[in-house]
Backbone atoms as SQL, in Angstrom:
CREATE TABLE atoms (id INTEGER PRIMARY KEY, chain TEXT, resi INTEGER, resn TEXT, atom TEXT, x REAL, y REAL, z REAL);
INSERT INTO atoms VALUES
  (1, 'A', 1, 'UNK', 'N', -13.731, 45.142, 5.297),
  (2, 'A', 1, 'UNK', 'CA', -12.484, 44.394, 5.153),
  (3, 'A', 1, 'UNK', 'C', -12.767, 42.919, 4.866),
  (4, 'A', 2, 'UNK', 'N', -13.674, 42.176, 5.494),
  (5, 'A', 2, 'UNK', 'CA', -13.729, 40.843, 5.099),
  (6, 'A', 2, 'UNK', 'C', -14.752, 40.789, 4.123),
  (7, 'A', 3, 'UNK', 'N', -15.573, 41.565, 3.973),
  (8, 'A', 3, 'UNK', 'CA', -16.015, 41.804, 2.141),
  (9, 'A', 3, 'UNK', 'C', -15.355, 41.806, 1.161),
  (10, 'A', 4, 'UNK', 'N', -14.121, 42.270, 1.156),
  (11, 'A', 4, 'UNK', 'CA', -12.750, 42.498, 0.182),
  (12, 'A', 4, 'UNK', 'C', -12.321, 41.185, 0.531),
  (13, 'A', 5, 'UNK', 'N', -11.839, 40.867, 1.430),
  (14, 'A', 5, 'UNK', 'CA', -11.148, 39.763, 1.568),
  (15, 'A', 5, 'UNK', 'C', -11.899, 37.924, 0.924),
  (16, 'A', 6, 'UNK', 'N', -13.191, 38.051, 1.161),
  (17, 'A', 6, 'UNK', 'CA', -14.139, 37.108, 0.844),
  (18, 'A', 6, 'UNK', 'C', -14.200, 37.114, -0.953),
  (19, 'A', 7, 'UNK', 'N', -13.967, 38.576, -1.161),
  (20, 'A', 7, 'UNK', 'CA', -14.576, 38.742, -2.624),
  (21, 'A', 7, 'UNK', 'C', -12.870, 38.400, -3.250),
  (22, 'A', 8, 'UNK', 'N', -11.840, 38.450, -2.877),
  (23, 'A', 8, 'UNK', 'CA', -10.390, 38.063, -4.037),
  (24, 'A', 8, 'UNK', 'C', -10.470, 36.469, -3.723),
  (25, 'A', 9, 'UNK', 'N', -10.703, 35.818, -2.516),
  (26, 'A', 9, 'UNK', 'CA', -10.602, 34.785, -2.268),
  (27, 'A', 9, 'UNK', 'C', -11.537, 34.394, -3.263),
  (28, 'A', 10, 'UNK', 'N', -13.036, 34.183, -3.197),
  (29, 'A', 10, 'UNK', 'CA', -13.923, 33.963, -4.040),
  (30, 'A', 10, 'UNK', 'C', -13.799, 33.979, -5.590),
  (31, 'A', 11, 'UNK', 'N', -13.081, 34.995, -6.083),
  (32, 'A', 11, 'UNK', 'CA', -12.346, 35.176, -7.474),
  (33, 'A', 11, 'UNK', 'C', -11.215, 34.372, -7.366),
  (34, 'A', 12, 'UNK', 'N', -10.263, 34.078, -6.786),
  (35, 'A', 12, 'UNK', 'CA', -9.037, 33.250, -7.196),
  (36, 'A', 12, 'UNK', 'C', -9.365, 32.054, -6.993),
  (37, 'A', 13, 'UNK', 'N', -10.643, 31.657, -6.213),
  (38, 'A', 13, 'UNK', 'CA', -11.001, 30.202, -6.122),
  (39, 'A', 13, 'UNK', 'C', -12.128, 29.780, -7.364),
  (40, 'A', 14, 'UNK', 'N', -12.672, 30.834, -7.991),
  (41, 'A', 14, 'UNK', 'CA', -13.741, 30.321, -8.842),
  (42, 'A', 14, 'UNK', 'C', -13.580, 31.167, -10.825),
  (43, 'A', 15, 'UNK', 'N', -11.831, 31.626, -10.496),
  (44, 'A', 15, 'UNK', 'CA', -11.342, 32.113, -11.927),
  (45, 'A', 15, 'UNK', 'C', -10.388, 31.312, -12.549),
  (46, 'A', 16, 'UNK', 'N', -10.610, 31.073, -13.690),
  (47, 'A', 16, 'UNK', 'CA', -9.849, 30.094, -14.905),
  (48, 'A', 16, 'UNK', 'C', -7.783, 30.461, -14.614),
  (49, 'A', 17, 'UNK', 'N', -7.653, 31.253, -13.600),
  (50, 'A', 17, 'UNK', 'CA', -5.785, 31.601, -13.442),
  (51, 'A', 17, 'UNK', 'C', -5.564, 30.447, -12.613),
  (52, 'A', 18, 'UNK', 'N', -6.413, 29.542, -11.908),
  (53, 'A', 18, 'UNK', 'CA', -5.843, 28.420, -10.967),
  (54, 'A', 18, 'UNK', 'C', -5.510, 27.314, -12.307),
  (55, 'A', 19, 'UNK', 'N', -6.150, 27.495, -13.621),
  (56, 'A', 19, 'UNK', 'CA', -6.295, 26.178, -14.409),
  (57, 'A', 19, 'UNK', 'C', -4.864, 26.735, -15.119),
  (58, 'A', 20, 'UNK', 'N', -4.392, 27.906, -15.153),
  (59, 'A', 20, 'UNK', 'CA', -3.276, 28.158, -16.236),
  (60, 'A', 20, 'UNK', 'C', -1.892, 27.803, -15.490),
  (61, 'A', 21, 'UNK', 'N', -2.371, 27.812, -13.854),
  (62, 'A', 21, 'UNK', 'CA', -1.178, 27.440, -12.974),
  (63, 'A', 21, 'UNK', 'C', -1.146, 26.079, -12.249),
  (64, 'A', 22, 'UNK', 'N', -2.045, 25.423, -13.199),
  (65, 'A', 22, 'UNK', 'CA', -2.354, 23.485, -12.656),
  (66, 'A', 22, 'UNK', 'C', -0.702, 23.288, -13.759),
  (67, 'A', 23, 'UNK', 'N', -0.298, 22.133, -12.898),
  (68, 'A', 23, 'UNK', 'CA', 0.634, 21.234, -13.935),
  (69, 'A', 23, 'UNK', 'C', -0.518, 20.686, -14.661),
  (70, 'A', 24, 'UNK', 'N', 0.220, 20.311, -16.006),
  (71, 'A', 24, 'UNK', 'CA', -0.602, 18.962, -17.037),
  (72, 'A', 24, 'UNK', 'C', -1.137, 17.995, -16.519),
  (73, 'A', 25, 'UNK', 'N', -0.851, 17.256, -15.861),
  (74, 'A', 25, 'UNK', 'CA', -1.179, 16.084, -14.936),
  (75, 'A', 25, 'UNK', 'C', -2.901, 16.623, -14.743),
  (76, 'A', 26, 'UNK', 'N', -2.594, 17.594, -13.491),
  (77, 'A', 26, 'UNK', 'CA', -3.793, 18.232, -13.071),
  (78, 'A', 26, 'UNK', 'C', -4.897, 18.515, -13.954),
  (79, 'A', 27, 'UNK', 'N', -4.185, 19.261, -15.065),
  (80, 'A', 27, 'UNK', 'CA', -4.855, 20.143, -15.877),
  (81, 'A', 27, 'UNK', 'C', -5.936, 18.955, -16.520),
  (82, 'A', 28, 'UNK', 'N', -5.280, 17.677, -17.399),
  (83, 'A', 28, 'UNK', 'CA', -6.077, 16.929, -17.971),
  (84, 'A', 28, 'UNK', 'C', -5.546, 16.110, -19.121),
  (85, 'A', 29, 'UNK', 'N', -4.286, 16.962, -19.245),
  (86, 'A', 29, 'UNK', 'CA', -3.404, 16.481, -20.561),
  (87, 'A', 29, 'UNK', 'C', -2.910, 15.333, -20.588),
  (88, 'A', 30, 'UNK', 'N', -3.731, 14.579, -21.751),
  (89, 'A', 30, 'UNK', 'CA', -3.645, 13.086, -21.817),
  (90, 'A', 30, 'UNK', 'C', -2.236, 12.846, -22.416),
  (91, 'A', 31, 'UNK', 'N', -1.354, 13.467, -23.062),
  (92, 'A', 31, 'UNK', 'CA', -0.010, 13.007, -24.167),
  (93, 'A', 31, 'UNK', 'C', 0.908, 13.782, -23.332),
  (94, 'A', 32, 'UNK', 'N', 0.957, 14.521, -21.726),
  (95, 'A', 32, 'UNK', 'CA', 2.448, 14.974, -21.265),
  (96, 'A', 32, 'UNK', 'C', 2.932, 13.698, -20.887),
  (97, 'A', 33, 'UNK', 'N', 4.576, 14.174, -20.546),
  (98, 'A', 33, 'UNK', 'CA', 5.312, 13.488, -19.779),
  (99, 'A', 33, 'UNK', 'C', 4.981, 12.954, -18.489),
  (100, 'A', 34, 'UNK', 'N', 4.067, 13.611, -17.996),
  (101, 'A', 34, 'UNK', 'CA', 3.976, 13.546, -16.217),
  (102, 'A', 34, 'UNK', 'C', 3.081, 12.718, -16.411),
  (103, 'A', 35, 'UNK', 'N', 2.056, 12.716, -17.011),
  (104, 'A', 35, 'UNK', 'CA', 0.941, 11.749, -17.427),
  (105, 'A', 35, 'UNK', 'C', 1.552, 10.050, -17.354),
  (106, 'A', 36, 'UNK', 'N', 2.982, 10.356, -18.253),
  (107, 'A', 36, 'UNK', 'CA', 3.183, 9.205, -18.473),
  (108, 'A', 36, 'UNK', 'C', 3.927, 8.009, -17.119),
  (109, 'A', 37, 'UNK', 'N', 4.619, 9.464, -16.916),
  (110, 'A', 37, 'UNK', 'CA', 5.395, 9.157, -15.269),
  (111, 'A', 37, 'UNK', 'C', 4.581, 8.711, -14.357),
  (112, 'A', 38, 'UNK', 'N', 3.319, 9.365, -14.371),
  (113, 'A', 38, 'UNK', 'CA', 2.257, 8.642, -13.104),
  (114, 'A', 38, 'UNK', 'C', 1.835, 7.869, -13.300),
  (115, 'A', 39, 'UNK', 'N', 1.603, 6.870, -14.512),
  (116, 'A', 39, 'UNK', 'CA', 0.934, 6.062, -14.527),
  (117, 'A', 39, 'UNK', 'C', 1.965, 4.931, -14.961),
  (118, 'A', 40, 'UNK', 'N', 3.265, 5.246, -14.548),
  (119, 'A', 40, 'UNK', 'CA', 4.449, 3.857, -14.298),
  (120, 'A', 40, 'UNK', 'C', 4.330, 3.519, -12.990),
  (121, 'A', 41, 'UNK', 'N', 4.393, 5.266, -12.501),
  (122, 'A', 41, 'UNK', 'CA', 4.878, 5.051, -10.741),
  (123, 'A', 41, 'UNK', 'C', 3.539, 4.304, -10.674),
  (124, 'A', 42, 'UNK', 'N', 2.044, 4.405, -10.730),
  (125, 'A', 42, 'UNK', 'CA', 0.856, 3.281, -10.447),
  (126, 'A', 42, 'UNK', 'C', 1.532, 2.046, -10.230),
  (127, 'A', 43, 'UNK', 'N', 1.759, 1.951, -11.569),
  (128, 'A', 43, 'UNK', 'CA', 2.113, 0.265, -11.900),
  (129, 'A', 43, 'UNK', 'C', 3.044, -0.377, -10.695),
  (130, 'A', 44, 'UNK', 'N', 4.551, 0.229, -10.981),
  (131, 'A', 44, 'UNK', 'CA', 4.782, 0.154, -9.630),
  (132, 'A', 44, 'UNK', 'C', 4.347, -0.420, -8.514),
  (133, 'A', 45, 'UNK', 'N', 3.992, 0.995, -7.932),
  (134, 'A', 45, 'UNK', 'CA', 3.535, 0.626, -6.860),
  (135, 'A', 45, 'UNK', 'C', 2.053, -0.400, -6.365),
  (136, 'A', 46, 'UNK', 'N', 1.577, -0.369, -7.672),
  (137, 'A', 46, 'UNK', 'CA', 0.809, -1.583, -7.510),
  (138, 'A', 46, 'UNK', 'C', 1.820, -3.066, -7.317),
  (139, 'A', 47, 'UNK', 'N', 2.729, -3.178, -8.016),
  (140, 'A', 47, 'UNK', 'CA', 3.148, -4.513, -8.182),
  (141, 'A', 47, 'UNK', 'C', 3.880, -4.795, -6.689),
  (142, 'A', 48, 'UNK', 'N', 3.916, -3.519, -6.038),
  (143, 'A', 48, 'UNK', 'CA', 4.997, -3.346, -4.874),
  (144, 'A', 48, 'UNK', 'C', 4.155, -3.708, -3.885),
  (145, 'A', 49, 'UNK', 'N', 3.092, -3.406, -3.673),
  (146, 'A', 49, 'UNK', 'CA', 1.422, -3.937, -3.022),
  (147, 'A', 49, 'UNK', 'C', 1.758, -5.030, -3.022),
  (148, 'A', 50, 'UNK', 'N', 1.532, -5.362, -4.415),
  (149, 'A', 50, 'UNK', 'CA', 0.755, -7.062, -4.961),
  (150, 'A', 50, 'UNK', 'C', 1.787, -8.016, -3.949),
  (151, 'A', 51, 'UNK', 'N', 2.949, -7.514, -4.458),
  (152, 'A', 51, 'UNK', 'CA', 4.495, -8.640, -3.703),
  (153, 'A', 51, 'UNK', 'C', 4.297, -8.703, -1.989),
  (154, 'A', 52, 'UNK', 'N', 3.706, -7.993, -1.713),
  (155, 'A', 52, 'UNK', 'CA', 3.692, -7.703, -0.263),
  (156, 'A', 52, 'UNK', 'C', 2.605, -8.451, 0.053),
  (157, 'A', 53, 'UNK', 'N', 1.630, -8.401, -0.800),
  (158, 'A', 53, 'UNK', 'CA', 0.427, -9.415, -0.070),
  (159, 'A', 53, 'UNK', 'C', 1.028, -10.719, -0.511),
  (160, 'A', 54, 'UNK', 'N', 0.853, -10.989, -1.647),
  (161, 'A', 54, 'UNK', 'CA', 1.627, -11.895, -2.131),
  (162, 'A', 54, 'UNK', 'C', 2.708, -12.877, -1.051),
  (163, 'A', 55, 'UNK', 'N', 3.372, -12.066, -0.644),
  (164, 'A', 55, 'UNK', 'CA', 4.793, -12.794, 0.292),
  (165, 'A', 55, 'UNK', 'C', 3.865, -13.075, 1.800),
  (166, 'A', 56, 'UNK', 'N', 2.555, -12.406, 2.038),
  (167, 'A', 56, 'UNK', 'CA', 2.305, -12.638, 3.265),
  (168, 'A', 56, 'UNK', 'C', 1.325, -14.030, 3.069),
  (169, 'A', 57, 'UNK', 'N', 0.814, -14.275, 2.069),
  (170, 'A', 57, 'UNK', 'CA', -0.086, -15.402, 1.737),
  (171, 'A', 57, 'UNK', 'C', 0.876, -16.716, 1.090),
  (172, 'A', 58, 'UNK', 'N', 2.011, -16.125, 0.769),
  (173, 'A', 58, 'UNK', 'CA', 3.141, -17.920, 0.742),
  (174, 'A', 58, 'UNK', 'C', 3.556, -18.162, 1.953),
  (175, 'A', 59, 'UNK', 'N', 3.508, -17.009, 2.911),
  (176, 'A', 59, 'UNK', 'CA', 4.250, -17.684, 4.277),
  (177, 'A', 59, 'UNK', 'C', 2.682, -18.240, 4.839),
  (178, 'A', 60, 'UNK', 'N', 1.900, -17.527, 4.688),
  (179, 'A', 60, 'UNK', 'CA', 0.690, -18.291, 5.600),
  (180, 'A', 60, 'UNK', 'C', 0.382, -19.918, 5.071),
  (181, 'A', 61, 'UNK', 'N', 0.837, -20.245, 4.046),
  (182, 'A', 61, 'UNK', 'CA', 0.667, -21.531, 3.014),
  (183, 'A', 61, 'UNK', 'C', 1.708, -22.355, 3.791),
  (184, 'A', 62, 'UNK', 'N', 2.838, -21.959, 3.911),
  (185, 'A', 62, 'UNK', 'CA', 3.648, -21.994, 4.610),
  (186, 'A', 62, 'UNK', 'C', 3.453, -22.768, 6.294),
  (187, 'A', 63, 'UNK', 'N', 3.117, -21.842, 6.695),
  (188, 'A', 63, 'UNK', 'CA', 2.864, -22.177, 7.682),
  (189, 'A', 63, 'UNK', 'C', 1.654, -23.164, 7.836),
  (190, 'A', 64, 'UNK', 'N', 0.550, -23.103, 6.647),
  (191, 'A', 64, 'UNK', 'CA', -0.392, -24.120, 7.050),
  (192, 'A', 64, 'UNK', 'C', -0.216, -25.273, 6.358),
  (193, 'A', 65, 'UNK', 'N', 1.325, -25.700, 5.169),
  (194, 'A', 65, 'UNK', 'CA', 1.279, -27.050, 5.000),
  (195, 'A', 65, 'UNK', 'C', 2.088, -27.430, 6.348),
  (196, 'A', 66, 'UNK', 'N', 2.664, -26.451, 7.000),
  (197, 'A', 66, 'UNK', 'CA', 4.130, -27.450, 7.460),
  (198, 'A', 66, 'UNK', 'C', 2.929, -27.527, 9.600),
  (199, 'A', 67, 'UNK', 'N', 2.064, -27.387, 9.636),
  (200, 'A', 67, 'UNK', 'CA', 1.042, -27.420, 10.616),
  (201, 'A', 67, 'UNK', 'C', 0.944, -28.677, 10.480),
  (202, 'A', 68, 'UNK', 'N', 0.392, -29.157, 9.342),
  (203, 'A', 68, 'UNK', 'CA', -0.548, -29.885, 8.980),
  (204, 'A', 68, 'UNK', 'C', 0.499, -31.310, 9.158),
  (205, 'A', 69, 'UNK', 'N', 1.516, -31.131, 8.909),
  (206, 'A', 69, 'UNK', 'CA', 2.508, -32.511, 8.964),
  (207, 'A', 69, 'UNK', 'C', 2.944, -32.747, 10.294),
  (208, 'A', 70, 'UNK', 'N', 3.141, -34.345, 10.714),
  (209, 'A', 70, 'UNK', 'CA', 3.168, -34.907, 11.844),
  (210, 'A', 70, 'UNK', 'C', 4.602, -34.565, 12.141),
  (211, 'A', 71, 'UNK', 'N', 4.891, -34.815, 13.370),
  (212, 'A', 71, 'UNK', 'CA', 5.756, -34.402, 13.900),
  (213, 'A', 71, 'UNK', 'C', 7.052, -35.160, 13.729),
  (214, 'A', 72, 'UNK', 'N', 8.434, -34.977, 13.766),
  (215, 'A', 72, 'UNK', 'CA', 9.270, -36.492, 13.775),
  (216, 'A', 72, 'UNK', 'C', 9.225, -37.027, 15.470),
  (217, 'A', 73, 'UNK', 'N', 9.880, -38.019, 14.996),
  (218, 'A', 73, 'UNK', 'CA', 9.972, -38.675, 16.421),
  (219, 'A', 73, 'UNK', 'C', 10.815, -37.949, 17.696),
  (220, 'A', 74, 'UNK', 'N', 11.648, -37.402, 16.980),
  (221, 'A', 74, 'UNK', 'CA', 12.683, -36.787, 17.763),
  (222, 'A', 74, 'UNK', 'C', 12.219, -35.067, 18.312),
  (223, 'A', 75, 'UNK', 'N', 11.360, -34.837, 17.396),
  (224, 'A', 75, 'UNK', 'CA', 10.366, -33.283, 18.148),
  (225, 'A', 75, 'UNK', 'C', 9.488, -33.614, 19.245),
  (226, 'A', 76, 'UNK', 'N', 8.839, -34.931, 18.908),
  (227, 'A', 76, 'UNK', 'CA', 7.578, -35.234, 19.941),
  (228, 'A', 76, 'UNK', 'C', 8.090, -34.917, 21.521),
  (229, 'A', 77, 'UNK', 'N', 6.967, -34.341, 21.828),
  (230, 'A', 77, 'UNK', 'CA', 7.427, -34.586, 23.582),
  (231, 'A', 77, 'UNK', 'C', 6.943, -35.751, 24.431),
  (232, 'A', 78, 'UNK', 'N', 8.312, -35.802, 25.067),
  (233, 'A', 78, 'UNK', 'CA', 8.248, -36.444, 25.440),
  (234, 'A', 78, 'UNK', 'C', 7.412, -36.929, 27.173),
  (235, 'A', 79, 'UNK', 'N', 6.058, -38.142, 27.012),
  (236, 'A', 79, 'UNK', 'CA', 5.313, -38.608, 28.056),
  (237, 'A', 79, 'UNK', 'C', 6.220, -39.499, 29.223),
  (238, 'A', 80, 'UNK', 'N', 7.273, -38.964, 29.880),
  (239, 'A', 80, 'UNK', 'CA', 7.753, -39.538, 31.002),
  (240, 'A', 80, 'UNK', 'C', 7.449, -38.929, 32.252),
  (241, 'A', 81, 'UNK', 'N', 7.423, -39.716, 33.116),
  (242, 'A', 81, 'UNK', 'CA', 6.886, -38.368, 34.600),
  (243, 'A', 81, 'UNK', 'C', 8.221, -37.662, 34.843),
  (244, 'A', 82, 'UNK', 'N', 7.669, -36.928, 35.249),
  (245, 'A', 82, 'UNK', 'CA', 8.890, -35.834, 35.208),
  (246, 'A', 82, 'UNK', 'C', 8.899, -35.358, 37.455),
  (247, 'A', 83, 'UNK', 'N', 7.965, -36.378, 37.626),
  (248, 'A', 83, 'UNK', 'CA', 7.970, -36.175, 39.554),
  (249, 'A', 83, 'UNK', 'C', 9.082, -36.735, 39.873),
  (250, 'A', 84, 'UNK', 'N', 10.108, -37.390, 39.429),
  (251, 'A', 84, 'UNK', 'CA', 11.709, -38.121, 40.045),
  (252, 'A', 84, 'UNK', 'C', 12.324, -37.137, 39.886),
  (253, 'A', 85, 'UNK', 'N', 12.436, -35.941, 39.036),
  (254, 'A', 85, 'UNK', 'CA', 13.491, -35.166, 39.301),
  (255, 'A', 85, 'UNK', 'C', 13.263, -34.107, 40.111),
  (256, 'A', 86, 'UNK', 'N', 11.817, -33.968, 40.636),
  (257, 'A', 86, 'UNK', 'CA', 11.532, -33.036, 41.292),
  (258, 'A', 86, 'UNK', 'C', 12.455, -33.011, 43.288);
């Protein structure tokens, strides 16, 4: 029984009927439709990446010009003793 079973498995994994039941994509076909579809959705989703790193490296810019600038007068904290109200 697992002689039979080893030997169809072995044939449906190593016979040319898996290549007649690949989509195009799979198969190799450079001029289908799907060909063309996958390699928008790439683009895509590359650019959908890119924006995402992209947006995380303007806020870090972000955050390291507005570091870098002194404070106003009215943010500073303020050096008064603070033991009289205690």
């Amino acid at each position: 029984m697992r002689a039979k079973i080893l030997s169809i498995l072995l044939l449906a994994v190593f016979s040319p009927v898996g290549q007649v039941l690949a989509c195009p994509f799979c198969y190799g076909a450079k001029d289908g439709k799907s060909t063309e579809h996958m390699a928008i959705a790439i683009w895509f989703l590359f650019g959908a990446v890119l924006s995402v790193i992209g947006g995380i490296g303007a806020f870090s810019f972000h955050l390291w010009r507005h570091g870098r600038m002194p404070a106003e007068p009215h943010q500073e904290l303020a050096e008064e003793d603070l033991s009289k109200y205690e």
